[in-house]
mmCIF file as gemmi writes it, N, C-alpha and C atoms, coordinates in Angstrom:
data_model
loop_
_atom_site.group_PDB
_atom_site.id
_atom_site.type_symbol
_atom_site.label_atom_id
_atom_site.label_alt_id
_atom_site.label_comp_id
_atom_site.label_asym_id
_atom_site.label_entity_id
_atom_site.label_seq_id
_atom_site.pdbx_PDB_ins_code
_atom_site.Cartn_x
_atom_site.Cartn_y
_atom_site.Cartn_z
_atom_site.occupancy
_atom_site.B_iso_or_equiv
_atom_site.pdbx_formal_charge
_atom_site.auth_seq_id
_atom_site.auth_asym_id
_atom_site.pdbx_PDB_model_num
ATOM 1 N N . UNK Axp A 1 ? -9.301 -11.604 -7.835 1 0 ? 1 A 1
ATOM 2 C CA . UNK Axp A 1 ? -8.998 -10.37 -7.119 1 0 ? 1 A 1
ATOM 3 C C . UNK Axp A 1 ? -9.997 -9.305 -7.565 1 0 ? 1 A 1
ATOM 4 N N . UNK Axp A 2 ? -10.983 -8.615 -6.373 1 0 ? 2 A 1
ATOM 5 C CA . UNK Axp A 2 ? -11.322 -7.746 -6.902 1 0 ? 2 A 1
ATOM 6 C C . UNK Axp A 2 ? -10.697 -6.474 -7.546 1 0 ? 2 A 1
ATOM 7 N N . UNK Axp A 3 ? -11.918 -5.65 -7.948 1 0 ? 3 A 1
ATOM 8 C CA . UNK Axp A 3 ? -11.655 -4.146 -8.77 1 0 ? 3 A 1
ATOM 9 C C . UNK Axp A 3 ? -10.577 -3.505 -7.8 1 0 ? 3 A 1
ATOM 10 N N . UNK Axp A 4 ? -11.198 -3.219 -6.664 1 0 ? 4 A 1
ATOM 11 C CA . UNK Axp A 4 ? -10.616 -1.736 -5.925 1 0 ? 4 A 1
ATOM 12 C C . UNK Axp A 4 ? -9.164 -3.048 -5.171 1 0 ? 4 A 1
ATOM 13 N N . UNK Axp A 5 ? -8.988 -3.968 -4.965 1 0 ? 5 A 1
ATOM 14 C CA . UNK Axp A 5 ? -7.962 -4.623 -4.254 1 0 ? 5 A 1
ATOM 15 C C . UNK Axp A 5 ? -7.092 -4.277 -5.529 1 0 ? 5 A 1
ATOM 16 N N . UNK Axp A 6 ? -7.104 -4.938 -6.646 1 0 ? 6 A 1
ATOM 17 C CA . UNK Axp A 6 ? -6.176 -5.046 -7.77 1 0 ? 6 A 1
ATOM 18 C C . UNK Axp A 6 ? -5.869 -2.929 -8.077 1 0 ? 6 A 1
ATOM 19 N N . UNK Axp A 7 ? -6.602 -2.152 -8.277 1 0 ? 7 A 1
ATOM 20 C CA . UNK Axp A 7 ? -6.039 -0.978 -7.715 1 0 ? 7 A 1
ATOM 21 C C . UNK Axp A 7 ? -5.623 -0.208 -6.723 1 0 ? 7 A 1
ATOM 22 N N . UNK Axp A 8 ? -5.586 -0.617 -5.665 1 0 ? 8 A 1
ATOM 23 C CA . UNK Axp A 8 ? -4.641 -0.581 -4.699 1 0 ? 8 A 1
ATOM 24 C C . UNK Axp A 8 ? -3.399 -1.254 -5.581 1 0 ? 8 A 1
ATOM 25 N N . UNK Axp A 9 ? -3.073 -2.298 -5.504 1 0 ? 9 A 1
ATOM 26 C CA . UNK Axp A 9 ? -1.698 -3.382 -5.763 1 0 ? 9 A 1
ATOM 27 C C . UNK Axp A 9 ? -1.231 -2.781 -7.173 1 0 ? 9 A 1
ATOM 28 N N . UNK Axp A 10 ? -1.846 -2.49 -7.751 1 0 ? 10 A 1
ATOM 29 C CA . UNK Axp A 10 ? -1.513 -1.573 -9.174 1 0 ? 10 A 1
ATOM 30 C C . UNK Axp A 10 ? -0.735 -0.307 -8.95 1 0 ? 10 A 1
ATOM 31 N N . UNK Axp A 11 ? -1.097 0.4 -7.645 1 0 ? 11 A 1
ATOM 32 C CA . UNK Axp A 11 ? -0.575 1.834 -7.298 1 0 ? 11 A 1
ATOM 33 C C . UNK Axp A 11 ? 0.877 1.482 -6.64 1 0 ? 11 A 1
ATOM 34 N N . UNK Axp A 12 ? 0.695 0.498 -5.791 1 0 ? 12 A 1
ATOM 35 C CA . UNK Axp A 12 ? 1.876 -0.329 -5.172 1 0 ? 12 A 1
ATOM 36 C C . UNK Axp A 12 ? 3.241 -0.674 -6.089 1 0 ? 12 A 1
ATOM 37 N N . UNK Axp A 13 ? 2.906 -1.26 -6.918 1 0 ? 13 A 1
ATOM 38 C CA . UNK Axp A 13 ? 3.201 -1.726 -7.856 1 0 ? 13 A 1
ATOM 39 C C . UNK Axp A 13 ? 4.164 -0.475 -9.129 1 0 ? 13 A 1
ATOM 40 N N . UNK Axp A 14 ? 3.697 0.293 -9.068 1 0 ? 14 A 1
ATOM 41 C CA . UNK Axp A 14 ? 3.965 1.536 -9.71 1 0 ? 14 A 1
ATOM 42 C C . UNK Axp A 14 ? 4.868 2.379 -8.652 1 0 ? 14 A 1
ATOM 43 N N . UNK Axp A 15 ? 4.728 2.367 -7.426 1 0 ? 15 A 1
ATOM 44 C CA . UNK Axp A 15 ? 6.154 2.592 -6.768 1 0 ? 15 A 1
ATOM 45 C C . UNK Axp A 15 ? 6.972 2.039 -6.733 1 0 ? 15 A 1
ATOM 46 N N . UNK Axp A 16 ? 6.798 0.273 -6.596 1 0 ? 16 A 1
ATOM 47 C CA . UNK Axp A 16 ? 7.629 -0.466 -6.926 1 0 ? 16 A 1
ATOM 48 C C . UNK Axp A 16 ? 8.665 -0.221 -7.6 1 0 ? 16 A 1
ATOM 49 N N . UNK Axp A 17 ? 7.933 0.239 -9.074 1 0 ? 17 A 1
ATOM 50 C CA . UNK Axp A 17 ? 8.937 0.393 -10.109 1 0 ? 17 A 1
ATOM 51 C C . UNK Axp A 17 ? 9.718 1.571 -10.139 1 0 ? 17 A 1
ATOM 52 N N . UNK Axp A 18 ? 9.284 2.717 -9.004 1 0 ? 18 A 1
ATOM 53 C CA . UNK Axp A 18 ? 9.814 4.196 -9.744 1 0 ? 18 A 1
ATOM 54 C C . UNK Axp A 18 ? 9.343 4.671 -9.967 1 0 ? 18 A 1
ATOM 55 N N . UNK Axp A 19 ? 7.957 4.73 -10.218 1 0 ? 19 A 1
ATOM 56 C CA . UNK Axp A 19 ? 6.872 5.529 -10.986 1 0 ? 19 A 1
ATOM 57 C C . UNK Axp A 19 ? 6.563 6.464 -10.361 1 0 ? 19 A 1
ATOM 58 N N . UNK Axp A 20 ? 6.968 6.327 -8.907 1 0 ? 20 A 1
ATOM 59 C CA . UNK Axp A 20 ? 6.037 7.72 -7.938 1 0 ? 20 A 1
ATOM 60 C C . UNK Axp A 20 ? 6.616 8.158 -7.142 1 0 ? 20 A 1
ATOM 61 N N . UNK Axp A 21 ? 6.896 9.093 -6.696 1 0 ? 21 A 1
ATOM 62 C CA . UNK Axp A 21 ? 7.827 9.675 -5.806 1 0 ? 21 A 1
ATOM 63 C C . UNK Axp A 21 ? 7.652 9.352 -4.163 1 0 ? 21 A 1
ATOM 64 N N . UNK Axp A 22 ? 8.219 8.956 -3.209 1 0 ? 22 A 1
ATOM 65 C CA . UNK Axp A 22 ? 8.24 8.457 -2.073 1 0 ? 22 A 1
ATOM 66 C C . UNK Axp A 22 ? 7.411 9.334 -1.162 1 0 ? 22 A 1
ATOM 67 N N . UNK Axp A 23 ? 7.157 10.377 -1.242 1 0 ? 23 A 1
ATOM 68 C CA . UNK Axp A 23 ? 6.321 11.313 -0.21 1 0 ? 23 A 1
ATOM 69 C C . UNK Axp A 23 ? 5.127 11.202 -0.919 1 0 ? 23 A 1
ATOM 70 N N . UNK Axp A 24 ? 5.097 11.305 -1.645 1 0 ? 24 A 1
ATOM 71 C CA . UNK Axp A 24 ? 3.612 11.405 -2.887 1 0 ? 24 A 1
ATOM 72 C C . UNK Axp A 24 ? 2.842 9.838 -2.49 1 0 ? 24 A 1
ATOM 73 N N . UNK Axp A 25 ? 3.865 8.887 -2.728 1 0 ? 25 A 1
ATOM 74 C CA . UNK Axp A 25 ? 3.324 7.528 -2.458 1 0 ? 25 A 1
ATOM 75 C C . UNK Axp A 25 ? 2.981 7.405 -1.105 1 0 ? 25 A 1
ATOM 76 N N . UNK Axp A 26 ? 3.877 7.754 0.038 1 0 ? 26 A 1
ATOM 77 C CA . UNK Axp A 26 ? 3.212 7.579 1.19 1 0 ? 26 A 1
ATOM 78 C C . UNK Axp A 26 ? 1.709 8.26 1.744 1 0 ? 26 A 1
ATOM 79 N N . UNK Axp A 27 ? 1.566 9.469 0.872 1 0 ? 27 A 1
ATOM 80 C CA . UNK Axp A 27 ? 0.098 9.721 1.159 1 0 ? 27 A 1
ATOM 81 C C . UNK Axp A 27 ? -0.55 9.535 0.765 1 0 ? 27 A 1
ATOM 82 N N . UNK Axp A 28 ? -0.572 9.433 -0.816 1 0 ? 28 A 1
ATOM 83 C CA . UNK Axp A 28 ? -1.763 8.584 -1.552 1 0 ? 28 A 1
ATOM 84 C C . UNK Axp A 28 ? -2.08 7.489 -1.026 1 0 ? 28 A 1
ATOM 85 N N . UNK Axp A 29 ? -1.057 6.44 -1.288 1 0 ? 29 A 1
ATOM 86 C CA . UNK Axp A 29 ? -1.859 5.381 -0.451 1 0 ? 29 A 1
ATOM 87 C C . UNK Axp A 29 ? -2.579 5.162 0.321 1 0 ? 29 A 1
ATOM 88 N N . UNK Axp A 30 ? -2.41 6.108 1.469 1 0 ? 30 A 1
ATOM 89 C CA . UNK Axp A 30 ? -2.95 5.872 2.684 1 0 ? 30 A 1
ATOM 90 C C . UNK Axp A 30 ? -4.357 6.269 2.25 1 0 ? 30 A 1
ATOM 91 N N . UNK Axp A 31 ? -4.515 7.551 1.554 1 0 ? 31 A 1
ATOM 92 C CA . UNK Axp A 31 ? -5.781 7.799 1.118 1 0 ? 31 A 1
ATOM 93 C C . UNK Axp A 31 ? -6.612 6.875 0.267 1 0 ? 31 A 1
ATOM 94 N N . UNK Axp A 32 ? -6.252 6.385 -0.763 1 0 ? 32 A 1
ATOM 95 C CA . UNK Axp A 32 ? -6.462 5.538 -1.716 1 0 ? 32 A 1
ATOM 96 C C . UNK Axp A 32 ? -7.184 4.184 -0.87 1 0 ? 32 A 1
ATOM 97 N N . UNK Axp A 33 ? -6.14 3.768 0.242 1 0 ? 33 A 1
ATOM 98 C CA . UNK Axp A 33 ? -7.213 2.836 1.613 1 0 ? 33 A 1
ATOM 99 C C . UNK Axp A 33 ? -8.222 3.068 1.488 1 0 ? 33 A 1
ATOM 100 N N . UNK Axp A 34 ? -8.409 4.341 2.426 1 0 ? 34 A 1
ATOM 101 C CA . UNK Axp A 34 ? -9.294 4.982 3.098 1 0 ? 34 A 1
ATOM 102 C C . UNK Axp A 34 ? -10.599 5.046 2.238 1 0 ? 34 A 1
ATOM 103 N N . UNK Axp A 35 ? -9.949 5.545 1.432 1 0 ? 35 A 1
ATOM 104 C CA . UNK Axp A 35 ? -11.408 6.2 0.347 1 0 ? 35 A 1
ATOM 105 C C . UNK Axp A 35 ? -12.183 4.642 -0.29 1 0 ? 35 A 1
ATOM 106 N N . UNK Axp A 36 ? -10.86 3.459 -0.207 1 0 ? 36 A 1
ATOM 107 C CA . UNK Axp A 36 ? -11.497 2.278 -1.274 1 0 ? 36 A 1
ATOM 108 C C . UNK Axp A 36 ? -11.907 1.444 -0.371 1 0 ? 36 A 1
ATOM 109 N N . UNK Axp A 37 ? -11.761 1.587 1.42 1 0 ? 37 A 1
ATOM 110 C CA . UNK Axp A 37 ? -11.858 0.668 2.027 1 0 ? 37 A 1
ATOM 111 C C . UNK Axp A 37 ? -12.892 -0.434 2.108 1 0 ? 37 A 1
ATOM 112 N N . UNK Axp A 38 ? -14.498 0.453 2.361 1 0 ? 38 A 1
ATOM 113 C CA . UNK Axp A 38 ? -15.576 -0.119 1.953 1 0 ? 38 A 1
ATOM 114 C C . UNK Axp A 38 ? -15.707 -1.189 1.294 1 0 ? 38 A 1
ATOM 115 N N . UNK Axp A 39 ? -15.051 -0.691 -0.113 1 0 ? 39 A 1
ATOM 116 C CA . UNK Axp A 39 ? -15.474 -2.279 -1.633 1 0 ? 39 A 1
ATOM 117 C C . UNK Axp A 39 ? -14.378 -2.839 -1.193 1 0 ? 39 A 1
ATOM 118 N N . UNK Axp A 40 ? -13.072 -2.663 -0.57 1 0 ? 40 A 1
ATOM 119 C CA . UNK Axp A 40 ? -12.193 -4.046 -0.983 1 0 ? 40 A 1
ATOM 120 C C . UNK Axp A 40 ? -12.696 -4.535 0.419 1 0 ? 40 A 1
ATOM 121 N N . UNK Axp A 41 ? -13.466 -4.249 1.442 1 0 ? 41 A 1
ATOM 122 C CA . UNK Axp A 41 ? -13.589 -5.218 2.836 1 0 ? 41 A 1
ATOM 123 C C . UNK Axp A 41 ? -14.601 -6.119 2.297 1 0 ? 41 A 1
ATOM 124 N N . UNK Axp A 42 ? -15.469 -5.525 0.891 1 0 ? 42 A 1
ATOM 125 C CA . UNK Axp A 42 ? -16.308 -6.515 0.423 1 0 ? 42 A 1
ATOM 126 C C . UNK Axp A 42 ? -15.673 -7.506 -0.285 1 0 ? 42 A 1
ATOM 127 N N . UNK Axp A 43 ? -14.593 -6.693 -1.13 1 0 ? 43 A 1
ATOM 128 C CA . UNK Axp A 43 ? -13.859 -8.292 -1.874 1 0 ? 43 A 1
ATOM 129 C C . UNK Axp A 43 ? -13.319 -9.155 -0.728 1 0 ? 43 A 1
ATOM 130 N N . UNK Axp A 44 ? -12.602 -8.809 0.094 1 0 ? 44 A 1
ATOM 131 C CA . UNK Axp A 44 ? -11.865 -9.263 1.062 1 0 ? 44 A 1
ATOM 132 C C . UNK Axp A 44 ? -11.864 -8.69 2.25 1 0 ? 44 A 1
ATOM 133 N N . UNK Axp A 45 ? -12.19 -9.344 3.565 1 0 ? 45 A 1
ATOM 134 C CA . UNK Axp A 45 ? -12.357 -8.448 4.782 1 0 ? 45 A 1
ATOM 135 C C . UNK Axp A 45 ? -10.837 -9.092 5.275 1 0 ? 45 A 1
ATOM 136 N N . UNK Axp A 46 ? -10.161 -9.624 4.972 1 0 ? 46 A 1
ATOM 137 C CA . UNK Axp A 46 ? -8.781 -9.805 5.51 1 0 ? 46 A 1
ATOM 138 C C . UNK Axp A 46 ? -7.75 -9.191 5.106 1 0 ? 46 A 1
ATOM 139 N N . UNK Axp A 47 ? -7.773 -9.01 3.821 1 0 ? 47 A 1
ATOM 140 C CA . UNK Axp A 47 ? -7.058 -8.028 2.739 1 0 ? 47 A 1
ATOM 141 C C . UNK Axp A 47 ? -7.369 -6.705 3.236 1 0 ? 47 A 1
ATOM 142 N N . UNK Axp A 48 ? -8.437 -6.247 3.184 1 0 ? 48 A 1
ATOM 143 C CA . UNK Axp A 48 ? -8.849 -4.689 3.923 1 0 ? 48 A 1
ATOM 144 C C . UNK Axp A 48 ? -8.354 -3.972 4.927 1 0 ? 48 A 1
ATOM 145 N N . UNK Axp A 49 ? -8.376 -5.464 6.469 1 0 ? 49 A 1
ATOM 146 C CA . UNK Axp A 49 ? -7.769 -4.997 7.448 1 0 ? 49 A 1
ATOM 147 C C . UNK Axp A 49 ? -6.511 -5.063 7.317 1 0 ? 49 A 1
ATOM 148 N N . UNK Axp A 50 ? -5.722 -5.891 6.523 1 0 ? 50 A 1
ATOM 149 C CA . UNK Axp A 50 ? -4.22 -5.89 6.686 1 0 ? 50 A 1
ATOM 150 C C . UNK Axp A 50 ? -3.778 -4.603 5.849 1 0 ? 50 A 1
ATOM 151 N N . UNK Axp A 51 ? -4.708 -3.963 4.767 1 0 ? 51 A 1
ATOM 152 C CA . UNK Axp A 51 ? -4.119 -3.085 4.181 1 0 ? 51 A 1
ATOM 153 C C . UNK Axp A 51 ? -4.38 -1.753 5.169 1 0 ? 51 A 1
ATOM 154 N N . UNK Axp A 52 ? -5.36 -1.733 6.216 1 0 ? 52 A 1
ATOM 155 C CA . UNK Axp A 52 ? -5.745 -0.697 6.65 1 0 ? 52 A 1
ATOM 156 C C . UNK Axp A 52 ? -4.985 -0.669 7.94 1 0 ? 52 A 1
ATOM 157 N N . UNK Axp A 53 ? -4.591 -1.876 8.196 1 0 ? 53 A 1
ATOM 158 C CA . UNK Axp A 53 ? -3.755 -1.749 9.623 1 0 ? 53 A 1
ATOM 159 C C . UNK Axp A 53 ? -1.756 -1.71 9.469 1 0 ? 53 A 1
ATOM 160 N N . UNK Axp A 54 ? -1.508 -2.191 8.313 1 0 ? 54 A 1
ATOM 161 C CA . UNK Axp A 54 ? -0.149 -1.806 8.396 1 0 ? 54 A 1
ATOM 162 C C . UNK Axp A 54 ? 0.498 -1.027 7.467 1 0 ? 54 A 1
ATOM 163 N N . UNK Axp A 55 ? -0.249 -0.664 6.233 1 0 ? 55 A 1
ATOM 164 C CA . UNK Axp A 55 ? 0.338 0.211 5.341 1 0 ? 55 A 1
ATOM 165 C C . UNK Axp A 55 ? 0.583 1.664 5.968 1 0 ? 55 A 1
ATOM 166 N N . UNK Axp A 56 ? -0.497 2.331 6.837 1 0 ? 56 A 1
ATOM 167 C CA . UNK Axp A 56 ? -0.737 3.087 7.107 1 0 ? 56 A 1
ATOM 168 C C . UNK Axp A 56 ? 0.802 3.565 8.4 1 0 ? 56 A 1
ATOM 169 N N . UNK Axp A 57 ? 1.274 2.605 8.654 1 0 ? 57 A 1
ATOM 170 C CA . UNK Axp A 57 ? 2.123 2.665 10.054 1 0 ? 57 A 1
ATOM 171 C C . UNK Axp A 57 ? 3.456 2.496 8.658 1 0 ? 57 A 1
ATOM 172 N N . UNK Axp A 58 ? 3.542 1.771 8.041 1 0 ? 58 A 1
ATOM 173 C CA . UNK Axp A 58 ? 5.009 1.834 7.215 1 0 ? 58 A 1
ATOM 174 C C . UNK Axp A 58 ? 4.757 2.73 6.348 1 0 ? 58 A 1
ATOM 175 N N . UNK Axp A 59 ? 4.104 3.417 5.962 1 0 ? 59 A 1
ATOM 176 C CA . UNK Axp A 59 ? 3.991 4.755 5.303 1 0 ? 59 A 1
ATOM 177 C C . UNK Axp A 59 ? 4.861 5.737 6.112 1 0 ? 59 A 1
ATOM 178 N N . UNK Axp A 60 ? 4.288 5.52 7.429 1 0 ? 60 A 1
ATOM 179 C CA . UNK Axp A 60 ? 4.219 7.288 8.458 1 0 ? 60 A 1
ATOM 180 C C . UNK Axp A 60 ? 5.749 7.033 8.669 1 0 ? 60 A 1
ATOM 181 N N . UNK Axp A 61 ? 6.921 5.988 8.204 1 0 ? 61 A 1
ATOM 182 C CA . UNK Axp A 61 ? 8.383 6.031 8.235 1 0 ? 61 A 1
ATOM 183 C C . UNK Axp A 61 ? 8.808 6.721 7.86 1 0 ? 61 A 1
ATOM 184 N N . UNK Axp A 62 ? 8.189 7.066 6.223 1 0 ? 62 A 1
ATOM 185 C CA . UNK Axp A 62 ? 9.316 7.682 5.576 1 0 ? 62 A 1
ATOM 186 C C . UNK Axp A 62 ? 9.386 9.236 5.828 1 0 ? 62 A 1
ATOM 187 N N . UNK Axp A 63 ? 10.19 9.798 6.187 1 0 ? 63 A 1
ATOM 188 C CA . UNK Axp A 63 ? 10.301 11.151 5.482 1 0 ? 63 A 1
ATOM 189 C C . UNK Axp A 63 ? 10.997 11.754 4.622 1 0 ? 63 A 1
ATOM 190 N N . UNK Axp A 64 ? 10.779 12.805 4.077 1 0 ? 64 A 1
ATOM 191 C CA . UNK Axp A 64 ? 11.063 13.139 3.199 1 0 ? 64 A 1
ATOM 192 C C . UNK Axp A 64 ? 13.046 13.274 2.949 1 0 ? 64 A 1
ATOM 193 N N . UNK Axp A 65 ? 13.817 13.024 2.294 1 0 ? 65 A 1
ATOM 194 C CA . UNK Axp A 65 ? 15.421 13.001 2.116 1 0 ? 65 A 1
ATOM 195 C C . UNK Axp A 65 ? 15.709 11.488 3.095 1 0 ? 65 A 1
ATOM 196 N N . UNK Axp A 66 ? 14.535 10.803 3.225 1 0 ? 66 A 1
ATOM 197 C CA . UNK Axp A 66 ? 15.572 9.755 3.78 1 0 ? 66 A 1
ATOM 198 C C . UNK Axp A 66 ? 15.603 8.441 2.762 1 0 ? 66 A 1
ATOM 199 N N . UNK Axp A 67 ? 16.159 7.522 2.897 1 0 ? 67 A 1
ATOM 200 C CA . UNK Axp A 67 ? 16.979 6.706 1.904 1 0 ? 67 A 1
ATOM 201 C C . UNK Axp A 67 ? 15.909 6.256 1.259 1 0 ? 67 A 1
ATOM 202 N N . UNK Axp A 68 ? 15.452 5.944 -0.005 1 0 ? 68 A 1
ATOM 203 C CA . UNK Axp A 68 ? 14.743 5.291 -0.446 1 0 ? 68 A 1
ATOM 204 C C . UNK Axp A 68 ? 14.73 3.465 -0.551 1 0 ? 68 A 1
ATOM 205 N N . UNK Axp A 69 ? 15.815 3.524 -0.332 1 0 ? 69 A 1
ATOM 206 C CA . UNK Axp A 69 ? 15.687 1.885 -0.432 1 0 ? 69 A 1
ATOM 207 C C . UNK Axp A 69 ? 15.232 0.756 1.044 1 0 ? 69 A 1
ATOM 208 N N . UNK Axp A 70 ? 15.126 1.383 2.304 1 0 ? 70 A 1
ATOM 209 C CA . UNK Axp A 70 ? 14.647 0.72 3.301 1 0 ? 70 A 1
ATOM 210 C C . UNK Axp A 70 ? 13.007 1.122 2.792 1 0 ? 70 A 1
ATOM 211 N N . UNK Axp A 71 ? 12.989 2.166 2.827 1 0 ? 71 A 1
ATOM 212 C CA . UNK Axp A 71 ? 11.202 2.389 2.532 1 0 ? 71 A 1
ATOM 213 C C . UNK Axp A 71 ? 10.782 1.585 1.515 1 0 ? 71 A 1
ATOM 214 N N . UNK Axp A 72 ? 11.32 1.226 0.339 1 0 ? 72 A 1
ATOM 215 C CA . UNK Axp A 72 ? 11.064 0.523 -0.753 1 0 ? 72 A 1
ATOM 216 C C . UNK Axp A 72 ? 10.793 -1.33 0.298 1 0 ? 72 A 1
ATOM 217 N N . UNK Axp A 73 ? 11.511 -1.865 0.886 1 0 ? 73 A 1
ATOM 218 C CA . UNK Axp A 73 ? 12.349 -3.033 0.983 1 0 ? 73 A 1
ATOM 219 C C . UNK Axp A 73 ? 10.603 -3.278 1.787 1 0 ? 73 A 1
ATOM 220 N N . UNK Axp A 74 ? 10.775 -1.928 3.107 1 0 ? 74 A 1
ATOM 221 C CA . UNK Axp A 74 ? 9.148 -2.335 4.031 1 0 ? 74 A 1
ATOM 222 C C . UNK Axp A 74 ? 8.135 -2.545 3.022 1 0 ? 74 A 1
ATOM 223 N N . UNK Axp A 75 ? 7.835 -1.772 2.53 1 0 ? 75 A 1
ATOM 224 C CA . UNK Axp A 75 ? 6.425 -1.185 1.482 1 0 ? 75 A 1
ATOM 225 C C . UNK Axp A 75 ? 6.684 -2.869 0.617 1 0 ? 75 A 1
ATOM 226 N N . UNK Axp A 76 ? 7.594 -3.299 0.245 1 0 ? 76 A 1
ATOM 227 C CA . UNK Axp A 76 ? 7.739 -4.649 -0.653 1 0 ? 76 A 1
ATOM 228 C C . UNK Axp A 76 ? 7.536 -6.159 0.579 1 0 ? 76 A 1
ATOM 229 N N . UNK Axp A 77 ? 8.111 -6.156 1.888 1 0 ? 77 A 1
ATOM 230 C CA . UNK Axp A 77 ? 7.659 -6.94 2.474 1 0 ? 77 A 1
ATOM 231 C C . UNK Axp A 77 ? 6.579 -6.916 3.246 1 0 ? 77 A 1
ATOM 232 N N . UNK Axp A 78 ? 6.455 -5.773 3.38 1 0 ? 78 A 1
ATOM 233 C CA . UNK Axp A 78 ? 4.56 -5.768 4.123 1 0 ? 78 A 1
ATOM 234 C C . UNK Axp A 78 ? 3.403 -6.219 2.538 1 0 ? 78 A 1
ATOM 235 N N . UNK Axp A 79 ? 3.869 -5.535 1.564 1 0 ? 79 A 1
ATOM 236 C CA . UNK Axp A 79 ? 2.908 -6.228 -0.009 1 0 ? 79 A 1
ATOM 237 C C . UNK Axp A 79 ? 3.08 -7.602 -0.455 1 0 ? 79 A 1
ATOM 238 N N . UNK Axp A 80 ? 3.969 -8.159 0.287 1 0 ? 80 A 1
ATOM 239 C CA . UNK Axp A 80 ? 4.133 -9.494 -0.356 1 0 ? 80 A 1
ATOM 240 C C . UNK Axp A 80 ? 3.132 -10.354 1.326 1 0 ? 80 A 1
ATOM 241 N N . UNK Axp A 81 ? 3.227 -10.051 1.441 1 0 ? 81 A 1
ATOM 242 C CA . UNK Axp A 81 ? 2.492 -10.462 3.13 1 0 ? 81 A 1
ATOM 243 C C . UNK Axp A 81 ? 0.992 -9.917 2.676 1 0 ? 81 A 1
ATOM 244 N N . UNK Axp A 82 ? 0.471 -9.25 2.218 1 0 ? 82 A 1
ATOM 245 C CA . UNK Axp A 82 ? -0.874 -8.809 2.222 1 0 ? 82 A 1
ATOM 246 C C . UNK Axp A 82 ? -1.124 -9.6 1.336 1 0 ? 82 A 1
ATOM 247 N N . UNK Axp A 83 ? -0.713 -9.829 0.088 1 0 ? 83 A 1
ATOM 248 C CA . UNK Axp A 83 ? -0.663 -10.409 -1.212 1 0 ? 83 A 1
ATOM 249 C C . UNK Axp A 83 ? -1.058 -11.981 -1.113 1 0 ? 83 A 1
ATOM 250 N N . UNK Axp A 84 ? 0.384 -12.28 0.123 1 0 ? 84 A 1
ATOM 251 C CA . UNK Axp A 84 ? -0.179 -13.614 0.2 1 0 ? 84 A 1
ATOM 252 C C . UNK Axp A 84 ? -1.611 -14.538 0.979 1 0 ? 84 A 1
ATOM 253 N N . UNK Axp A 85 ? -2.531 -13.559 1.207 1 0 ? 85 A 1
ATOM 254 C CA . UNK Axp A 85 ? -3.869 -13.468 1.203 1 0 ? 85 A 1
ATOM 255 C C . UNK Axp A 85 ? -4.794 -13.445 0.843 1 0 ? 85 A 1
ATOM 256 N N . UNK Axp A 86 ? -4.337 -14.012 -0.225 1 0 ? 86 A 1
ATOM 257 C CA . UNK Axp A 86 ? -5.325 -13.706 -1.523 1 0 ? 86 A 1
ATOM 258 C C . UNK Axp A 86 ? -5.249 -15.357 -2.078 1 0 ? 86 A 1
């Protein structure tokens, strides 16, 4: 796994646990794509597009006071689906 793929999944990973607050996570990420897209289409051009084509749409769900645990459940089955691409 490359550098910038394995930090992406590291940031993921850290919401996973709690680490980041649900509005905070939905925009970083999306940025964190954006900005890393370049090197991870080099580690992986399949990994890239799947991270660039559906994170971005299960992000734009959540808003802010709504339940955390469906947003958690997407964000965990769309990562286990990207993941298994590797």
């Amino acid at each position: 796994m490359g550098k910038a793929i394995k930090e992406v999944f590291e940031y993921i990973d850290s919401f996973l646990r709690g680490e980041i607050e649900p509005m905070e996570f939905s925009w970083d990420l999306q940025f964190l794509i954006a900005e890393k897209y370049r090197e991870i289409k080099k580690e992986n051009s399949e990994v890239a597009d799947l991270l660039n084509d559906e994170f971005p749409d299960v992000c734009d769900i959540y808003e802010e006071g709504d339940p955390l645990e469906p947003f958690q459940a997407k964000i965990r089955e769309t990562y286990e689906h990207v993941k298994a691409m590797i």
